[in-house]
C-alpha positions as CSV (number, residue, x, y, z in Angstrom):
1,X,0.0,0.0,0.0
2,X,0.9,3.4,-0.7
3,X,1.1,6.9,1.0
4,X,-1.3,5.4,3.9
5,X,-0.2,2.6,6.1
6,X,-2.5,-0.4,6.5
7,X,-3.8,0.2,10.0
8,X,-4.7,3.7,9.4
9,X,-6.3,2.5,5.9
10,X,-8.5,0.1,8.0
11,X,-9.1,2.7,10.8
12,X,-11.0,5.3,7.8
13,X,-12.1,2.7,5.8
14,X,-14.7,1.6,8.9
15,X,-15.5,4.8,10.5
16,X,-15.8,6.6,6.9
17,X,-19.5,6.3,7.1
18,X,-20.2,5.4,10.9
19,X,-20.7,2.0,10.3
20,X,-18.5,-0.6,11.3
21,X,-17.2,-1.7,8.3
22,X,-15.1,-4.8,8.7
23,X,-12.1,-5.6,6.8
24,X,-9.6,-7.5,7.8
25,X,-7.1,-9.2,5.1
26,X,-6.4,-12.5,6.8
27,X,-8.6,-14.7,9.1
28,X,-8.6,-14.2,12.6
29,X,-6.9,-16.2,15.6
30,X,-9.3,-18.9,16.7
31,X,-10.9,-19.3,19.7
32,X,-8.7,-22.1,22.4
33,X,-12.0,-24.2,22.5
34,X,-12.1,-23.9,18.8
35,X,-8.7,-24.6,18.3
36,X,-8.9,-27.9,19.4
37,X,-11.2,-29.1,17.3
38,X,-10.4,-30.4,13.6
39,X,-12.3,-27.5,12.0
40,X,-9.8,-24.8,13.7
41,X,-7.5,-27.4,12.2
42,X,-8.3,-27.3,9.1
43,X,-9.3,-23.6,8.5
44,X,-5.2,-22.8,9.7
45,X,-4.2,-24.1,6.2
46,X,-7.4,-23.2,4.4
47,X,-9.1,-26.4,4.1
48,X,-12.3,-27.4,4.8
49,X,-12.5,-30.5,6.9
50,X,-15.3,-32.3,4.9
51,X,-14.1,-35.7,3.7
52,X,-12.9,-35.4,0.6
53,X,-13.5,-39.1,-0.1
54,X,-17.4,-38.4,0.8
55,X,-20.1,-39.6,-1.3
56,X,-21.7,-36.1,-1.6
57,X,-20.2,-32.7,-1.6
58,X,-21.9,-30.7,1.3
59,X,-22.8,-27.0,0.7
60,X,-24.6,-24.7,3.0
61,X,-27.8,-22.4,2.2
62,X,-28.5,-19.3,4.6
63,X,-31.4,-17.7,4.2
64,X,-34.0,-16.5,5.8
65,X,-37.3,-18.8,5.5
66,X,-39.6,-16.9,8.1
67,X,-39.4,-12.9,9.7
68,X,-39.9,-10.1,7.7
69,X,-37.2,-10.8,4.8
70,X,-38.4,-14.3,4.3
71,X,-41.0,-11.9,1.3
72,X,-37.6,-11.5,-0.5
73,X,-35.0,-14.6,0.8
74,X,-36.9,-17.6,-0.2
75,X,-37.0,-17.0,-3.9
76,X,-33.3,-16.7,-3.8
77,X,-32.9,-20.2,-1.8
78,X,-35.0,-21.4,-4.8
79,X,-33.0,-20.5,-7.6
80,X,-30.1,-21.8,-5.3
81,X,-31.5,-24.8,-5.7
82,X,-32.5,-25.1,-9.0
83,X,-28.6,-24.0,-9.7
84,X,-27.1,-27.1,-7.6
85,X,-30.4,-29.5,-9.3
86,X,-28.9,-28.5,-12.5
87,X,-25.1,-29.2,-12.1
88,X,-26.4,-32.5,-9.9
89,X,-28.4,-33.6,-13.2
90,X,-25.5,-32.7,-15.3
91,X,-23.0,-35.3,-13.3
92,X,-22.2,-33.5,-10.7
93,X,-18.7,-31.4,-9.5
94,X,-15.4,-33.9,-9.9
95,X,-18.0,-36.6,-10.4
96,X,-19.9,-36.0,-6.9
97,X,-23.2,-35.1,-6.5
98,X,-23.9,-32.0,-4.1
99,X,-25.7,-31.8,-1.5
100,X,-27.1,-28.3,-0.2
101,X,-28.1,-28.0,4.0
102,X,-30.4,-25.3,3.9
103,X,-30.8,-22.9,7.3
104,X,-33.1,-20.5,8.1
105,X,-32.0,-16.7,9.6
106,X,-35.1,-16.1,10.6
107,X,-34.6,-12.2,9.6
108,X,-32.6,-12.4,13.3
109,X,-29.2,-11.4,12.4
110,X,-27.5,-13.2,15.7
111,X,-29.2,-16.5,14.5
112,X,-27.4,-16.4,10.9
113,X,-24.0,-16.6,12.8
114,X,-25.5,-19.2,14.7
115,X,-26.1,-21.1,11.4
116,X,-23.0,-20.1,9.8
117,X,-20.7,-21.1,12.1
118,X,-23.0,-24.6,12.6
119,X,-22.6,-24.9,9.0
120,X,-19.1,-24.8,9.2
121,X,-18.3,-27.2,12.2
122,X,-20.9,-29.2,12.4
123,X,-22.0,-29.8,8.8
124,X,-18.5,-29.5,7.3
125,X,-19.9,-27.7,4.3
126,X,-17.1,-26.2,1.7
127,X,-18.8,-22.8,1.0
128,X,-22.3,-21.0,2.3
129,X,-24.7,-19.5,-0.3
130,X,-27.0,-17.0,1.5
131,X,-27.4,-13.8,3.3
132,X,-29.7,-10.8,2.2
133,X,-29.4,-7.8,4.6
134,X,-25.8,-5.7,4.8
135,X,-26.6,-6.7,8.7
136,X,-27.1,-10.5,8.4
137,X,-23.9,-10.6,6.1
138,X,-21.9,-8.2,8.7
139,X,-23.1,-10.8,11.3
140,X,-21.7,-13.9,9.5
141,X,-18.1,-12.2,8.2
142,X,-16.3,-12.5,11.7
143,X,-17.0,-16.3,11.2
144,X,-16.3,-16.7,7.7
145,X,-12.7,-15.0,9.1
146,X,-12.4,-17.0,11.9
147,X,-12.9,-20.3,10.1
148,X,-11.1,-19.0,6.7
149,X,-14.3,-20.4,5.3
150,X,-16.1,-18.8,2.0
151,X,-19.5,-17.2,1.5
152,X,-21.1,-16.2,-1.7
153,X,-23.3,-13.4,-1.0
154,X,-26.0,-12.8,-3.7
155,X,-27.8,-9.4,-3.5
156,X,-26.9,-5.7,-3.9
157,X,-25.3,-4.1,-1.5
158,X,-23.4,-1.1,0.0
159,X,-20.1,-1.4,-0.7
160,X,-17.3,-0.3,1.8
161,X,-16.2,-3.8,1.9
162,X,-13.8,-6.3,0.8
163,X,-13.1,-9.3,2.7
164,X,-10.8,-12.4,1.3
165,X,-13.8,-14.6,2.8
166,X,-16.7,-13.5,0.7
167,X,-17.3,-13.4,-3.2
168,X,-20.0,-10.8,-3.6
169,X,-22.5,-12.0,-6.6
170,X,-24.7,-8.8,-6.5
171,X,-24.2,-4.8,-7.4
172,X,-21.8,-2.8,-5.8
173,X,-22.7,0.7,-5.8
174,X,-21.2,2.1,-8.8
175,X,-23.4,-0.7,-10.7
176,X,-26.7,-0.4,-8.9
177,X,-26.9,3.0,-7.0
178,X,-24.4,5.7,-8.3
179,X,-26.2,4.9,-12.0
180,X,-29.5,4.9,-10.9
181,X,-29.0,8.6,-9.1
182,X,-27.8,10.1,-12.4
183,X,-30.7,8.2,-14.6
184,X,-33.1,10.2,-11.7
185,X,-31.2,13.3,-11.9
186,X,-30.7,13.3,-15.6
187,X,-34.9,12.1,-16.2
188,X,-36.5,13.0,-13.6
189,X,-35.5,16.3,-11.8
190,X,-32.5,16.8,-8.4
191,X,-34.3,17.1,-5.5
192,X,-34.2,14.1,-3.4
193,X,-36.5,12.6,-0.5
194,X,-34.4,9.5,1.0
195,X,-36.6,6.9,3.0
196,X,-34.7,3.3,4.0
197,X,-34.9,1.0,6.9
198,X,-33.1,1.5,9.4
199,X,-29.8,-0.8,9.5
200,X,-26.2,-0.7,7.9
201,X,-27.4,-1.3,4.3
202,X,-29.9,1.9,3.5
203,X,-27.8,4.5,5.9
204,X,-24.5,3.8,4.3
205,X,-25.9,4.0,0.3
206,X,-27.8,7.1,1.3
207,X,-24.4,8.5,2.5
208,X,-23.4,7.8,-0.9
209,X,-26.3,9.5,-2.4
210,X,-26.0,12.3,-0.8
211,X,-22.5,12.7,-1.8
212,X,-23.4,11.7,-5.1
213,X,-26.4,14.7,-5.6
214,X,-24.4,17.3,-4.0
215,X,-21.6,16.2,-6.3
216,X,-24.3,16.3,-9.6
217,X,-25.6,19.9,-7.9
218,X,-29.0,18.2,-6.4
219,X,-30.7,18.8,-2.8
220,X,-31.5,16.5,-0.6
221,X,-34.6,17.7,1.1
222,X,-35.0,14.8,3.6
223,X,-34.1,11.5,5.0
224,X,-36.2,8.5,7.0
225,X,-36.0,5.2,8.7
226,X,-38.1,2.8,9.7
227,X,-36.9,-0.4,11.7
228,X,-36.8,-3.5,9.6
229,X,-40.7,-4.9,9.6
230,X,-41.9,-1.7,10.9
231,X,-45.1,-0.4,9.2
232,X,-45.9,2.7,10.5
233,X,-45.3,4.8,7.1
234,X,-47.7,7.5,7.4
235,X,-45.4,10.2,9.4
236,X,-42.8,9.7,6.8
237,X,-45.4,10.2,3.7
238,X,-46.3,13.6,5.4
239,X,-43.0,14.7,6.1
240,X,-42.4,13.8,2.1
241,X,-45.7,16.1,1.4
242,X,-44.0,18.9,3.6
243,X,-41.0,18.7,1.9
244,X,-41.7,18.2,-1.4
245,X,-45.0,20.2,-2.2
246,X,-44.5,20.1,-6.0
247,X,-43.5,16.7,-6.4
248,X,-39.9,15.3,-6.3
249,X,-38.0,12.1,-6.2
250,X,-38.0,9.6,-3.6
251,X,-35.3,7.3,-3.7
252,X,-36.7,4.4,-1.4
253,X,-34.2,1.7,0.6
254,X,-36.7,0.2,2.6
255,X,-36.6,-4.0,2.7
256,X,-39.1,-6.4,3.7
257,X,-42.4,-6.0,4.4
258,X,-42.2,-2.4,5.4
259,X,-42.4,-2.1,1.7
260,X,-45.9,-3.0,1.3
261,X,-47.1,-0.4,3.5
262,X,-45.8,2.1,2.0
263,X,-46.4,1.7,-1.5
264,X,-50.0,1.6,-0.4
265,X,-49.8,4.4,1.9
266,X,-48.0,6.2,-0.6
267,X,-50.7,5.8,-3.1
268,X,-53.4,6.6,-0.9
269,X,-51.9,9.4,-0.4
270,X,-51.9,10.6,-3.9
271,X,-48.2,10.5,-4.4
272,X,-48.1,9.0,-7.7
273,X,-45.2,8.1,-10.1
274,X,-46.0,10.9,-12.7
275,X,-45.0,14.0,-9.3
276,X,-43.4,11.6,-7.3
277,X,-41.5,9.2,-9.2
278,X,-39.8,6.7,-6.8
279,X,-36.2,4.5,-7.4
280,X,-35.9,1.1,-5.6
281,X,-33.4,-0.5,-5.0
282,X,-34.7,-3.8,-3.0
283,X,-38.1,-4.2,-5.2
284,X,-37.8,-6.6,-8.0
285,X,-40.3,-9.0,-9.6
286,X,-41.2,-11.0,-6.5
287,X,-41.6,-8.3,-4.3
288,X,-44.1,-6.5,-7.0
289,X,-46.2,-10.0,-6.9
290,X,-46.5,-9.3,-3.0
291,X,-47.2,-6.2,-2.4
292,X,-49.6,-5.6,-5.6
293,X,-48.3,-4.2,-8.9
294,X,-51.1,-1.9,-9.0
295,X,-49.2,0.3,-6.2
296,X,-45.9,0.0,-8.0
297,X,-47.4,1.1,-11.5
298,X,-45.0,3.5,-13.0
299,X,-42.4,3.3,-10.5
300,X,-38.9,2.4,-10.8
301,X,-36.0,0.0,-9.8
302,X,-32.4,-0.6,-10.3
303,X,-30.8,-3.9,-10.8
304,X,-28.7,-5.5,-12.9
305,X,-31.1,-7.9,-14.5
306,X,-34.6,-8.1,-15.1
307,X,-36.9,-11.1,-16.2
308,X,-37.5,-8.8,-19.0
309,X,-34.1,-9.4,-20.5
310,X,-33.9,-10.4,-23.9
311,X,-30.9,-13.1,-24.3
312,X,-30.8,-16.9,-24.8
313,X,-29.3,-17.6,-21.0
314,X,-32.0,-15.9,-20.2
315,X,-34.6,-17.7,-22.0
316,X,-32.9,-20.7,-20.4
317,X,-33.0,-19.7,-17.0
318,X,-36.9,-18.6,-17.2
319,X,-38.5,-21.6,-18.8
320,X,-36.5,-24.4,-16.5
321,X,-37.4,-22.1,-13.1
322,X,-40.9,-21.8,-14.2
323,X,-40.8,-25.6,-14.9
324,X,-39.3,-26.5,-11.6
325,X,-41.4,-24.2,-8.9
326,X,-44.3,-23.5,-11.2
327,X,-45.5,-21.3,-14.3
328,X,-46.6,-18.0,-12.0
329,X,-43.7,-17.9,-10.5
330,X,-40.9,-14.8,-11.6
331,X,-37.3,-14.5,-11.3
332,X,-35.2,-11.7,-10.6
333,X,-31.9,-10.1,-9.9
334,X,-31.1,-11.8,-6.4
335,X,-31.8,-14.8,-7.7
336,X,-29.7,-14.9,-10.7
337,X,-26.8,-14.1,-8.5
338,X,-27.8,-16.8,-6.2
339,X,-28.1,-18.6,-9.7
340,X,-24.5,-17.4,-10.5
341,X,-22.7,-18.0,-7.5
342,X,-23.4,-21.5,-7.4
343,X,-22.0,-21.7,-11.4
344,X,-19.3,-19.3,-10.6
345,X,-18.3,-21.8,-7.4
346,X,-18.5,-25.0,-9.0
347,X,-16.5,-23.6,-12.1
348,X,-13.5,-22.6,-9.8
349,X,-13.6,-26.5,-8.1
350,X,-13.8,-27.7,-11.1
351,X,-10.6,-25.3,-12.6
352,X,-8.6,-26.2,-8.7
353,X,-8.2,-29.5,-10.6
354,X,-7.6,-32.2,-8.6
355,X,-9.6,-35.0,-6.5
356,X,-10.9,-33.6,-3.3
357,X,-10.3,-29.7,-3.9
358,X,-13.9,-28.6,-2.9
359,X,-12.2,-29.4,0.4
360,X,-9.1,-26.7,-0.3
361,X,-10.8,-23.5,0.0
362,X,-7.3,-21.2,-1.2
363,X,-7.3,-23.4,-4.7
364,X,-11.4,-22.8,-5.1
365,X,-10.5,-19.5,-4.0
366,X,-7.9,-18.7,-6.5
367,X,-9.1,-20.5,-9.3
368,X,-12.3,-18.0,-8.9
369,X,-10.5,-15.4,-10.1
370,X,-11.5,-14.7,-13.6
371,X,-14.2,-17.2,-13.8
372,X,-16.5,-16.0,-16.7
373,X,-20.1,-17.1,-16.5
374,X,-22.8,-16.5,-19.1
375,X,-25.4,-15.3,-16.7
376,X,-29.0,-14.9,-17.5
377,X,-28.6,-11.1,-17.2
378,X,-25.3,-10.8,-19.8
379,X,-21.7,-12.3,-19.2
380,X,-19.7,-11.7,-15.9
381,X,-16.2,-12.0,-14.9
382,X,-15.1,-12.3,-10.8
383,X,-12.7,-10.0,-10.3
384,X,-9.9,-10.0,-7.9
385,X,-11.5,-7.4,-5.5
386,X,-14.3,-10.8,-5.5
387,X,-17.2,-8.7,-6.9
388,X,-18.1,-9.5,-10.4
389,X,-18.7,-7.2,-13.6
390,X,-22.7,-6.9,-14.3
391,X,-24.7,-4.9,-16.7
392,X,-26.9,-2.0,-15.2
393,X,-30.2,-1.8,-15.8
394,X,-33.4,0.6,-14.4
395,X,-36.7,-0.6,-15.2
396,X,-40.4,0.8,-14.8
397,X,-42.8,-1.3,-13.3
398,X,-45.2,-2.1,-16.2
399,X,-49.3,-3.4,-15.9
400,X,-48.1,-6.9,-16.0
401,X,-46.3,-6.4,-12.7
402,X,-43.1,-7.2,-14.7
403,X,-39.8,-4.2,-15.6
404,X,-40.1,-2.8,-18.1
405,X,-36.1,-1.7,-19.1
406,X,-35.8,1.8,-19.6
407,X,-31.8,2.0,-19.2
408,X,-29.0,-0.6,-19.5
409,X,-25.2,0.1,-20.3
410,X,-23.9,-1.2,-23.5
411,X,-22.0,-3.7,-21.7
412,X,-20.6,-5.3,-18.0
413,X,-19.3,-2.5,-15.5
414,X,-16.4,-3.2,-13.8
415,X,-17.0,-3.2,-9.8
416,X,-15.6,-0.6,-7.4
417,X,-16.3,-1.7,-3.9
418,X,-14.7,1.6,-2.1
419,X,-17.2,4.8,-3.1
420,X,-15.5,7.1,-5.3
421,X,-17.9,10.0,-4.0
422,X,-17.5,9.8,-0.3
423,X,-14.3,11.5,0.6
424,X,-12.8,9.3,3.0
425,X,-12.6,6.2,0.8
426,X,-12.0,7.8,-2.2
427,X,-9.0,6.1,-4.4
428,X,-9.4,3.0,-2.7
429,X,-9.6,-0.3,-4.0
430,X,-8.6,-4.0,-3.4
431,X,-7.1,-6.6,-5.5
432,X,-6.8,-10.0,-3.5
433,X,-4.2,-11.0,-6.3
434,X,-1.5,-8.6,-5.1
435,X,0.1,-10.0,-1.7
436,X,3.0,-9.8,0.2
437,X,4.2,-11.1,3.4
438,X,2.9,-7.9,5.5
439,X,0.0,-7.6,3.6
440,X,-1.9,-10.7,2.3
441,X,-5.0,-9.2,-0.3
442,X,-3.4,-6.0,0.8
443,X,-5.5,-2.8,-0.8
444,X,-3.9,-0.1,-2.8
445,X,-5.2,3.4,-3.5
């Protein structure tokens, strides 16, 4: 690293927005109980203790199946599923079949490092698929350090991250919400209304929207939360009245089912898309179904794919879902990087080479590197910073309670974990190819 030494890099990386942000490049001493056991063992040199000469290869899925994110988490654990059925049908990974333990979070983020780290020791699974919240996947990290153990987080997130122990399969910002704020600006007018739950995830992207419309000479005119599963939107939709008399944009980072209140409430409230145009970032096709497309008519979303994209992968992807959980069922971004990171996993076993390297988590993780995938949603390449390239999209919710695509870029953006618009982590980035002795994944600016 250059011009800033590593601890003081770490130190204004984490307090940069108030959040604690944690980043550390190698896994962290083990407990003396734990170091007893074969797992500490084995996570010393990187390894997974699952038999390698087992039948099946275990993996672990953590989502949540009940609580207030179980609206959104379920479809994911389903296209999780129909990823590992496919590979299974197909022969397999190294000629084993695999065999997914599915966990529930329970929207509880205390219980998904409970089932992480029960995943790890107990059910010796190589890698974890699941997480949805910034604060479930915070919860998990200091395990997945601990145990040197891998997670593939699928969903969107806020960035100001980059551990060595999780590949992120959704948007950072720069492909989700830094686009998205200058479609808005650009199409629908620079005075902003920020509304979010009230957790890591929503405060730290509205940091970086506020950065980002002062940058682009917008206002900010306002900012809410509401705890996760709260549903008591009506102050906030009268504060957004007060404010914003004339109309304006509301850029919305609620999750869950506060969501379905207040789209309604919203609407009831006669702040419609045509004065009031609002940009999600947590709404996609299955939340739509829920909460009732005929309160989300006209709105908008960011993502990187839609169901609505037109492409043979995707095509693919859509018929064998529909044919596995049922014809009225939808996909949508989440879920094809659930989809991915199971494709993107087995490709780098596969790549590691020899018998038994699901077991060898540094081969998997290495041979990730540069693992290209022809998603449903456009090709993608992991990158060494373990976020992947994706192709940006905003759509407008249409009367068939599908997107329809308004905006995509002509091809993959590159991900950029640190924020470019908030000052303090400006210039940063990571590359877990780059190591030294001192440094191992160190980060550069």
């Amino acid at each position: 690293m250059s011009g800033l030494g590593r601890r003081k890099f770490l130190i204004y990386g984490s307090a940069a927005l108030g959040t604690s942000v944690l980043l550390k490049a190698c896994a962290s001493g083990t407990t003396d109980s734990a170091a007893e056991s074969p797992a500490a063992d084995a996570a010393a040199t990187g390894e997974s203790p699952a038999a390698a000469g087992g039948e099946t290869i275990k993996v672990g899925i953590l989502h949540s199946l009940s609580g207030t994110m179980a609206i959104s988490e379920k479809s994911v654990v389903d296209s999780t599923q129909l990823a590992i059925k496919q590979i299974n049908d197909a022969g397999g990974v190294l000629g084993k079949q695999i065999e997914p333990i599915l966990e529930d979070g329970a929207s509880d983020w205390p219980t998904f490092a409970e089932k992480a780290r029960k995943l790890i020791e107990e059910d010796q699974v190589v890698v974890v698929f699941g997480c949805w919240t910034s604060a479930s996947r915070k919860a998990v990290l200091p395990v997945f350090e601990e145990k040197n153990h891998m997670l593939y987080y699928p969903v969107q997130y806020e960035g100001q991250e980059c551990s060595k122990n999780i590949f992120y399969t959704g948007a950072a910002p720069n492909q989700q919400i830094e686009p998205s704020v200058d479609w808005l600006i650009e199409n629908k007018g620079n005075t902003f209304y920020l509304v979010g739950s009230d957790y890591v995830f929503p405060r730290t992207a509205n940091t970086i929207i506020k950065a980002q419309v002062e940058a682009k000479g917008g206002t900010v005119v306002g900012e809410d939360y509401l705890p996760l599963g709260n549903t008591e939107v009506a102050p906030i939709i009268a504060k957004i009245r007060q404010a914003l008399p004339d109309g304006g944009v509301i850029y919305n980072t609620l999750n869950g089912d506060s969501n379905v209140a207040f789209f309604k409430q919203l609407q009831g409230a006669g702040l419609t898309p045509d004065k009031y145009p609002t940009m999600s970032v947590s709404i996609a096709e299955e939340e739509v179904q829920a909460i009732g497309k005929e309160y989300l008519l006209g709105h908008h979303a960011a993502w990187n794919y839609f169901m609505t994209v037109e492409s043979p992968a995707n095509d693919a992807f859509v018929e064998a879902f529909k044919a596995e959980y049922g014809d009225s069922r939808v996909t949508n971004d989440p879920m094809e990087a659930g989809y991915i990171s199971v494709n993107i996993w087995k490709q780098a076993v596969e790549e590691a080479g020899s018998e038994g390297t699901p077991t060898d988590l540094e081969a998997v993780r290495t041979a990730a590197y540069g693992q290209e995938f022809d998603a449903p949603g456009g090709p993608i390449v992991m990158t060494p910073n373990h976020h992947i390239s994706k192709t940006v999209r905003i759509g407008e919710v249409r009367d068939d309670g599908l997107f329809e695509i308004v905006f995509e870029t002509p091809g993959p953006v590159d991900p950029i974990p640190w924020n470019q618009y908030v000052a303090e982590t400006k210039g940063f980035s990571c590359d877990w190819t780059k190591t030294d002795v001192d440094n191992p994944g160190k980060f550069e600016i």
